[in-house]
Steps between C-alpha positions, in 0.01 A plus 500: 500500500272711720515856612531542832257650667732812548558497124376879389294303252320341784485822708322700232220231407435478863487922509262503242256248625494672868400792284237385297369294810530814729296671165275206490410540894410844483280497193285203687450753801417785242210293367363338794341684787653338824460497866796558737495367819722640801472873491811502717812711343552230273142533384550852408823515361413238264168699414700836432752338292255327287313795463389364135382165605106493615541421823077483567584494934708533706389161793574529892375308775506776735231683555672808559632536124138403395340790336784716421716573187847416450709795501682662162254257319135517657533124432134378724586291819270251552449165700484163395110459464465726229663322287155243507340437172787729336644368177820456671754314307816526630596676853849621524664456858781693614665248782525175319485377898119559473395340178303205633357652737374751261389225239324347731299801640432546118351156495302601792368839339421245181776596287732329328773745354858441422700569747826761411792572710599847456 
């Protein structure tokens, strides 16, 4: 017969892999340095709260956040084109909404990174 998949059996093998998953996901940010884009509030909360990870930029289109620091953090803004002839392998985007239109101006900027949803 089968445990349900309320069993507590169930429930605690499920617990421990969100853990070690959750663990897994943070180590990867720890060793890679990463690009953000969207330096909205999203952009920042996600940069203070993984104040371990090596975030390498934080990425905006607007030319007003160009040029400045993120605050609590002094996380660099910069646009798109710098990331040119970067070793960029993997971009993490905050609104999931935006992810092929950010791939593609990757492909543009000739990059080909992996594409993470925060």
């Amino acid at each position: 017969m089968t445990a349900g998949l309320s069993s507590p059996g169930r429930i605690d093998t499920l617990v421990r892999r969100f853990d070690q998953n959750y663990r897994d996901k943070v180590a990867w940010w720890r060793d890679y340095p990463l690009p953000c884009l969207g330096c909205g509030i999203k952009g920042h909360h996600f940069r203070q709260r993984r104040s371990r990870a090596r975030i390498s930029a934080l990425v905006d289109v607007n030319p007003h956040k160009q040029g400045r620091f993120a605050p609590g953090t002094g996380t660099a803004v910069v646009g798109p084109e710098s990331l040119r002839g970067r070793p960029v392998r993997s971009i993490i985007v905050m609104n999931p909404l935006y992810r092929d239109e950010v791939a593609q101006a990757a492909h543009e900027l000739g990059l080909a990174p992996d594409i993470i949803g925060a």
